[in-house]
C-alpha positions in Angstrom: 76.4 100.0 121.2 77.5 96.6 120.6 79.1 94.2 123.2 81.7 92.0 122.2 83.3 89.3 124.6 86.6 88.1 124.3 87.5 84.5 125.6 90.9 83.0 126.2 93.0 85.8 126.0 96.9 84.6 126.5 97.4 85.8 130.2 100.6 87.9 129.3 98.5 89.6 126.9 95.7 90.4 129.8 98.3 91.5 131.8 100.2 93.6 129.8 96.9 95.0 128.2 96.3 95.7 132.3 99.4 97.7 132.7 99.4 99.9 129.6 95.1 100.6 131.1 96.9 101.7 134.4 99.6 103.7 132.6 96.3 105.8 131.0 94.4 105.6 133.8 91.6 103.9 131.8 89.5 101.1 132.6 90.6 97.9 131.2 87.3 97.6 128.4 88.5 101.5 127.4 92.2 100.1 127.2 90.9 97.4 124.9 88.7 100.2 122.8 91.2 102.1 122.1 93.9 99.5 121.2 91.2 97.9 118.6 90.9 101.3 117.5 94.2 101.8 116.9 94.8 98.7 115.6 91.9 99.2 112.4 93.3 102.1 111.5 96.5 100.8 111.1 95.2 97.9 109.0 93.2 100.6 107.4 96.2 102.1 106.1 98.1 99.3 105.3 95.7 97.9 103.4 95.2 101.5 101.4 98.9 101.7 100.8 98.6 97.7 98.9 95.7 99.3 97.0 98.0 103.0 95.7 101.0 100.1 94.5 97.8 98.0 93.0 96.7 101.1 91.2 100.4 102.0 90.1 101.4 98.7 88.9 98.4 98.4 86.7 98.7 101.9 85.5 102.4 101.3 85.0 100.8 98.0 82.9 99.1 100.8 80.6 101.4 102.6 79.2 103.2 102.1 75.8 106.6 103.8 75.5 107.9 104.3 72.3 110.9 102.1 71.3 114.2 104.4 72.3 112.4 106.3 74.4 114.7 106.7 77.4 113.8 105.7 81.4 113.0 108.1 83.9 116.8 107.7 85.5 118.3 108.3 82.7 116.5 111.6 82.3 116.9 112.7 85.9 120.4 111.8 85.7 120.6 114.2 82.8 118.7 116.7 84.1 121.1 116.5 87.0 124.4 116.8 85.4 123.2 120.2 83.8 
């Protein structure tokens, strides 16, 4: 397993980093684990999300409508009024 050090953490952030590790009755490196954890996933998905619009927007890009051819509101608001 790799070891990564940490230097000149904020002390309000070492603190509060203490208290939540308390509150879970985890050791402060397990507190730290699992907030990094937590915190890749969530860039994870954020940074999937940016890559679906990416794919959207450039399949969007693709597509050639025929002159007239109406917008999707304007056929859901027609299928609606039925």
């Amino acid at each position: 397993m790799s070891i990564l050090h940490v230097r000149n953490v904020p002390e309000p952030l070492y603190r509060e980093i203490k208290k939540l590790a308390e509150a879970e009755k985890r050791s402060f490196g397990s507190e730290v684990l699992h907030l990094l954890g937590h915190a890749v996933q969530e860039e994870q998905a954020v940074y999937g999300r940016k890559n679906i619009l990416k794919d959207i927007e450039r399949r969007r890009k693709k597509i050639k409508l025929k002159p007239g051819t109406p917008d999707s509101t304007t056929l859901l608001r027609e299928d609606r009024d039925r």
